[in-house]
C-alpha positions in Angstrom: 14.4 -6.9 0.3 15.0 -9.9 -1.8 11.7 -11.1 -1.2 11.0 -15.1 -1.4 7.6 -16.1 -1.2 7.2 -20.0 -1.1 3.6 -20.8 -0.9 0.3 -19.3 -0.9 -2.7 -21.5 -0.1 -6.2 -20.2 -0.7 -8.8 -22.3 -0.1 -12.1 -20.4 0.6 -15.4 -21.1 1.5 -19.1 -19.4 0.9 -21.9 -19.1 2.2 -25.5 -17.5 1.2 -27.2 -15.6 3.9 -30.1 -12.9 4.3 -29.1 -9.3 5.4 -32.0 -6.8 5.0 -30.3 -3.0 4.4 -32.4 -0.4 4.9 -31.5 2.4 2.5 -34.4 3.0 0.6 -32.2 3.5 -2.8 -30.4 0.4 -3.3 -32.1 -2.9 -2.7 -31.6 -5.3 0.0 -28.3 -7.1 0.1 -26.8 -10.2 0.0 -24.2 -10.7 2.2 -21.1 -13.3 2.1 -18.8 -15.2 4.4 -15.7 -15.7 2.6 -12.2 -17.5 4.6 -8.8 -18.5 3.4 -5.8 -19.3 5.2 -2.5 -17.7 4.5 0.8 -19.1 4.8 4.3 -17.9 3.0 8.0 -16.9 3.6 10.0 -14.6 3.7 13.8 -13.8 4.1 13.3 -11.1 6.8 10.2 -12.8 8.3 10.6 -16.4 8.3 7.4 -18.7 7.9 4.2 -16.9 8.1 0.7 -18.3 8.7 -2.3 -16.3 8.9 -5.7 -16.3 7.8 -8.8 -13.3 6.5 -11.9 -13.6 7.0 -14.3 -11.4 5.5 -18.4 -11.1 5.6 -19.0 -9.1 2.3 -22.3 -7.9 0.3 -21.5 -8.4 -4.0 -22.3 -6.0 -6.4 -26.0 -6.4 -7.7 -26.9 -8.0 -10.9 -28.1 -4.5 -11.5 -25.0 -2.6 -10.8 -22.5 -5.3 -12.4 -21.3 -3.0 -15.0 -20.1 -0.6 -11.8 -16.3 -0.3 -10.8 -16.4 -1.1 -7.2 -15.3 -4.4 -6.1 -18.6 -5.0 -3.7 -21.3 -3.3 -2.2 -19.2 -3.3 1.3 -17.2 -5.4 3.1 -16.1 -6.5 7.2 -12.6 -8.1 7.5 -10.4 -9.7 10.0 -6.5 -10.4 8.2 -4.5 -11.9 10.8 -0.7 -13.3 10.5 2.4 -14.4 12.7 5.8 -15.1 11.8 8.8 -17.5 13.1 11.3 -14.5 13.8 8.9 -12.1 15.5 6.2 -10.4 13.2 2.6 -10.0 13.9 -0.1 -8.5 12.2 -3.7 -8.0 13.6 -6.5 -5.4 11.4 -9.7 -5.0 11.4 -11.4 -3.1 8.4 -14.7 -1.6 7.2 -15.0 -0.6 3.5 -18.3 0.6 2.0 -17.6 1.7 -1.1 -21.6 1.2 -2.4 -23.7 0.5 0.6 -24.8 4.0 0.8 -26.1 6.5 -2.8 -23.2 8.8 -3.4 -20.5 7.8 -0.3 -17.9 5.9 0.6 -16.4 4.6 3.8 -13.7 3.1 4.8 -12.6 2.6 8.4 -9.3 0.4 9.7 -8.2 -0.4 13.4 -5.2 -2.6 14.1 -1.1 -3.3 15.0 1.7 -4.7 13.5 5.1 -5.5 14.9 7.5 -5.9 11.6 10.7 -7.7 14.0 13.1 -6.7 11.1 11.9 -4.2 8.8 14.3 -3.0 6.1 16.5 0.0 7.0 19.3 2.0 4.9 19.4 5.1 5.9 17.9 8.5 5.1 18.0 10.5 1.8 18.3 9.6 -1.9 22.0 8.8 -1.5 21.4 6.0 1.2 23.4 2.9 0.5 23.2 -1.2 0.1 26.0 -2.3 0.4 26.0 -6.1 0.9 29.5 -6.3 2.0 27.4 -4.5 5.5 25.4 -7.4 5.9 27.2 -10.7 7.7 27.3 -13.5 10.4 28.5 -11.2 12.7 25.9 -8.2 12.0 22.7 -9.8 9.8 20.3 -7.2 10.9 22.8 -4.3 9.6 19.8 -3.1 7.3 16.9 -3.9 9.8 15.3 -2.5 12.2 12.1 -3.3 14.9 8.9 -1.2 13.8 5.8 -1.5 15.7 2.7 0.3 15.2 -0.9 0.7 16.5 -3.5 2.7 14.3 -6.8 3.7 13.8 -8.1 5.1 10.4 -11.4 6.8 9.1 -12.3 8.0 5.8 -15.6 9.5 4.0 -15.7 10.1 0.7 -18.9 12.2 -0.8 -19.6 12.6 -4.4 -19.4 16.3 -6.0 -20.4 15.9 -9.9 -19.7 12.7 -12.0 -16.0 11.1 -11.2 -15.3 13.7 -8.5 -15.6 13.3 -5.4 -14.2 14.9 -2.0 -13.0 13.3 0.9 -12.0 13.7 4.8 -10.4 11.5 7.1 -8.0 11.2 10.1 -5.4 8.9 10.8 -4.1 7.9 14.2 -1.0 6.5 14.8 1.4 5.6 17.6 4.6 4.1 16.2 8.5 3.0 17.3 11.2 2.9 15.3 14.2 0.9 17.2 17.6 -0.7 17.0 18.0 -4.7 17.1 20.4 -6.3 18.9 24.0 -5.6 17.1 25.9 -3.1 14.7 23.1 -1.5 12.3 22.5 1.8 10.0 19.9 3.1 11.9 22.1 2.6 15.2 24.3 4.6 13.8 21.9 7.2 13.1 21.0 7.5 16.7 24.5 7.7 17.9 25.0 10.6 15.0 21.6 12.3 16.2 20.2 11.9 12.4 16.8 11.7 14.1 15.5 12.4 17.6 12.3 9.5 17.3 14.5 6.6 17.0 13.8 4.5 19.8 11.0 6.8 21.2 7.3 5.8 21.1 5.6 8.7 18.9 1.8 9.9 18.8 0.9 10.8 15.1 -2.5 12.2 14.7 -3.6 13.5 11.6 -6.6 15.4 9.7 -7.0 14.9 5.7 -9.1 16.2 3.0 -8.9 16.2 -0.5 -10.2 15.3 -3.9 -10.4 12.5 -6.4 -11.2 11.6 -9.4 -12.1 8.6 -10.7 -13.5 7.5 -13.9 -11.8 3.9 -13.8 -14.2 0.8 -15.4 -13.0 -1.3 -12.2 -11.0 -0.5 -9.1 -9.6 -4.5 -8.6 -8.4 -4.5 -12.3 -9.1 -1.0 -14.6 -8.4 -1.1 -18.1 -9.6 1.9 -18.8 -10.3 5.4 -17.3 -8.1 7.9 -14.7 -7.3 8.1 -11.1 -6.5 11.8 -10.0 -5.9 12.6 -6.5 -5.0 15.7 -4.2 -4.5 15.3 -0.6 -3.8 17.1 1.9 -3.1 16.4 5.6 -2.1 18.1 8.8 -0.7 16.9 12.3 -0.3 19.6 14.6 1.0 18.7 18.4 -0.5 21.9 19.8 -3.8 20.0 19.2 -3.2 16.5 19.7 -0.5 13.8 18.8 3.5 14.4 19.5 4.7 15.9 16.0 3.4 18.8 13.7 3.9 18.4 9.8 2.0 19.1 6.6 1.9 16.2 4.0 0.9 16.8 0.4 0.2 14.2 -2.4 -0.4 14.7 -6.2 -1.0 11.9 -8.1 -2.6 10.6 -11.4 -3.0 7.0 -12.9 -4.2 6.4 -16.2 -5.5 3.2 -18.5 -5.2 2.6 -22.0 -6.9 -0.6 -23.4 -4.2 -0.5 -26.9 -5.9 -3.7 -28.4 -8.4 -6.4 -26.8 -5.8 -8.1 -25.0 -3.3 -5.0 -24.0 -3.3 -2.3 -21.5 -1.0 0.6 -21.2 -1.1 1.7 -17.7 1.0 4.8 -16.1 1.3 6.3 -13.1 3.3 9.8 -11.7 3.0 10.5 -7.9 5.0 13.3 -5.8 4.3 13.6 -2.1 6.1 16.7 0.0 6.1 17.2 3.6 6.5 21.0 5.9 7.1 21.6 9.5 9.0 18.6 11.5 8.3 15.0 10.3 10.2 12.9 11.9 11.3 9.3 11.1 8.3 7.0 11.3 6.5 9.3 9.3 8.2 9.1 5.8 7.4 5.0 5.5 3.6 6.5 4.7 1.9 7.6 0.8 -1.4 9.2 1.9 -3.5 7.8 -0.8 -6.9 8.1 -0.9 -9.2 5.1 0.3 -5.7 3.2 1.2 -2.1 4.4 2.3 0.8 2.6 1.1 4.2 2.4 1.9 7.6 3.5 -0.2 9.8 4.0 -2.1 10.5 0.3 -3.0 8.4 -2.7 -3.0 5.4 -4.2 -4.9 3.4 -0.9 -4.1 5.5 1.6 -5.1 8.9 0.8 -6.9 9.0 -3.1 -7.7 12.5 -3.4 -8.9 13.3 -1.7 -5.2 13.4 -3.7 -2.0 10.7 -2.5 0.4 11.2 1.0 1.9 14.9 1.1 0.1 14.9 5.1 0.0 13.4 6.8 2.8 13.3 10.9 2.9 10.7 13.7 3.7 9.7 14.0 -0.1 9.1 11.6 -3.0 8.7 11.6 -6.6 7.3 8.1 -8.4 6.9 7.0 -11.9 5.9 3.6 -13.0 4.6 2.1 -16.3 3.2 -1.2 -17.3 2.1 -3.0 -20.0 -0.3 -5.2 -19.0 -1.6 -8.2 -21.2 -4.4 -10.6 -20.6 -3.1 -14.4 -21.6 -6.6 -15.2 -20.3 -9.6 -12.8 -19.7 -13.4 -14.3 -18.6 -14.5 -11.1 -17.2 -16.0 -11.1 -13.5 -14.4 -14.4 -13.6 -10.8 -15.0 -14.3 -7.9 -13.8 -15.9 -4.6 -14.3 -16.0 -2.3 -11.1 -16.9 1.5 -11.3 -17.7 3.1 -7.7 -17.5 6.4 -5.5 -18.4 7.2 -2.9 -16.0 9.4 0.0 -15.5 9.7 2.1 -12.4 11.6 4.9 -11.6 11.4 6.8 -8.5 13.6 9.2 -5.7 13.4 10.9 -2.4 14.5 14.3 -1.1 15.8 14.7 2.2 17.3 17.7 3.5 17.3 19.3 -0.2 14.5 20.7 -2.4 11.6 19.1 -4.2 11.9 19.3 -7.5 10.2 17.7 -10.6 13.7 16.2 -12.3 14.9 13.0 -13.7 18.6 13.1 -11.7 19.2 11.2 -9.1 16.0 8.6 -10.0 16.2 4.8 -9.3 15.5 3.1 -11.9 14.5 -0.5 -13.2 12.1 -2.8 -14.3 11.0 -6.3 -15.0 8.1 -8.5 -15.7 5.4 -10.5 -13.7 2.0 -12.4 -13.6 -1.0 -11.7 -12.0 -4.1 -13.8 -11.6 -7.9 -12.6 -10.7 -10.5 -14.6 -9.3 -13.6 -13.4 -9.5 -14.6 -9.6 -8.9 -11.7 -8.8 -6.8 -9.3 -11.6 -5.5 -6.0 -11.0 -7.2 -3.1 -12.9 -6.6 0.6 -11.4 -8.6 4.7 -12.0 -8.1 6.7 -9.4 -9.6 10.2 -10.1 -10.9 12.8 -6.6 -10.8 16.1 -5.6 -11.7 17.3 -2.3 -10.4 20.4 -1.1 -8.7 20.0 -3.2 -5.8 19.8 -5.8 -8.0 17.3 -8.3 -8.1 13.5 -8.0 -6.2 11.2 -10.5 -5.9 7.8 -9.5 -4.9 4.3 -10.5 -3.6 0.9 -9.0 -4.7 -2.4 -9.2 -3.3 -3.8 -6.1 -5.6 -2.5 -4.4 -8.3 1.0 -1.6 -7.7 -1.8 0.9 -9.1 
């Protein structure tokens, strides 16, 4: 997706309140209303308005030195757009309201009227010769999907901790109106879900390790993760597969002003997966979708290579133009990606066959947590624009 975002307005407001919490170990909290509307566009989606609301409790004067972003936090992030998208989640994340455990719980839909499409496997092409008056939505397809997530994470010893969770999902993958790529893969019988609605229900656990100096913005410290998860239709749900995900992130302040960051991710799947499941990275604490776009492979359009397997690589250099910690900053950054699936072949660790490109961007952080970040990518799809809201990683 050549993505084109015009216009972000964020205008918030605060207000004070009292909230007594109960747990005997960490003082009462304050709690937060914080609003901001939302509006953009994009190629694919047209105009887009929205707004988030949240009602959040801060970190504690005594905790400030701590990584997570706030003690806990409600949300409602809402948007519509002018050719057909809607979005509508509601989310719970404790990450410090209780000694020791995280939780984070998510419950929403989205209808994505023209979500980008090319085909299955590493090999899968963009051709832009595909794309004209007669067929604009050669590369698009209608996804529409209703879920429900849960996780608990529990400390073990220091930066480790474990975690279970389930994810429930009932998605549809279909054809728009005129000649596309993924019609043709239904007529060819590439995949049985396209146009069927599809019940995905899924168990995780896992374990993490995190020793990062702040989740919003680290500049120092690792992120190690194993997960694994299991959907079997004999117990509930319409599909049965195994996903596996190995990743690490690491951060490396070089001088006052510079970070090296790095990141290496492979996710493999077993059993029968079918379509709608290979847009989903089971990350810990958040999923996120690739490979291509701002959270995976930012020199990719979103979801460019879709397959049963993945294998990511990305590395930044990350350097503050501006830094008043807890405050603001202002972070201009290099980046190279490289990253490819597997479909119908073998995972492998290898370097053939990987997409890669890079490109530069600017991120800027209010506060503890608000982050606001455009990426600019070269790759062989050319160029991609994207949005950010958090960091890739």
């Amino acid at each position: 997706m050549r993505r084109l975002c015009l216009a972000l307005a964020v205008a918030g407001f605060a207000r004070a309140g009292a909230a007594q919490d109960t747990t005997s170990a960490i003082p009462p909290a304050l709690w937060i209303d914080v609003a901001y509307p939302k509006v953009f566009y994009t190629g694919r989606e047209g105009l887009v308005v929205g707004g988030y609301v949240a009602y959040l409790s801060p970190i504690s004067y005594a905790d400030f030195d701590r990584p997570e972003p706030y003690r806990g936090s409600y949300s409602v992030n809402a948007e519509v757009g002018t050719r057909g998208s809607r979005k509508l989640m509601v989310e719970a994340r404790l990450p410090r309201l209780a000694p020791g455990w995280r939780f984070v719980g998510t419950l929403g839909g989205e209808r994505r009227a023209r979500e980008n499409y090319f085909g299955l496997g590493n090999g899968s092409a963009n051709d832009p010769v595909n794309v004209t008056p007669a067929q604009p939505d050669y590369y698009h397809a209608r996804d529409t999907r209703y879920a429900a997530r849960a996780e608990v994470q529990r400390v073990v010893a220091g930066p480790l901790r474990a975690l279970a969770g389930v994810h429930v999902e009932r998605w549809r993958m279909d054809t728009l109106p005129g000649p596309s790529r993924l019609a043709l893969d239904r007529a060819a019988g590439a995949d049985p879900a396209i146009g069927q609605a599809v019940n995905d229900v899924s168990g995780r656990i896992g374990l993490v390790y995190d020793s990062r100096d702040s989740e919003p913005a680290p500049r120092r410290g690792v992120l190690a993760e194993v997960i694994v998860a299991r959907a079997n239709a004999g117990t509930a749900g319409d599909v049965t597969y195994t996903r596996a995900l190995t990743s690490a992130s690491g951060y490396l302040p070089a001088t006052e002003r510079l970070v090296i960051a790095g990141r290496v991710l492979g996710q493999r799947m077993w059993g029968t997966p079918p379509l709608g499941t290979y847009f989903r990275i089971d990350a810990s604490d958040r999923p996120f979708k690739g490979l291509g776009g701002g959270e995976s492979h930012r020199a990719l359009p979103e979801n460019r290579l879709l397959g049963r397997d993945k294998l990511l690589a990305n590395l930044d250099l990350r350097y503050d133009l501006v830094a008043v910690p807890t405050l603001a900053r202002a972070t201009v950054i290099g980046f190279l990606d490289a990253g490819r699936v597997f479909h119908n072949e073998t995972f492998r660790l290898t370097t053939a066959g990987m997409k890669v490109g890079g490109g530069t961007g600017l991120f800027l952080q209010f506060g503890r947590a608000g982050l606001l970040g455009f990426t600019f990518g070269t790759g062989s799809d050319g160029v991609a624009v994207q949005a950010h809201s958090r960091w890739t990683y």
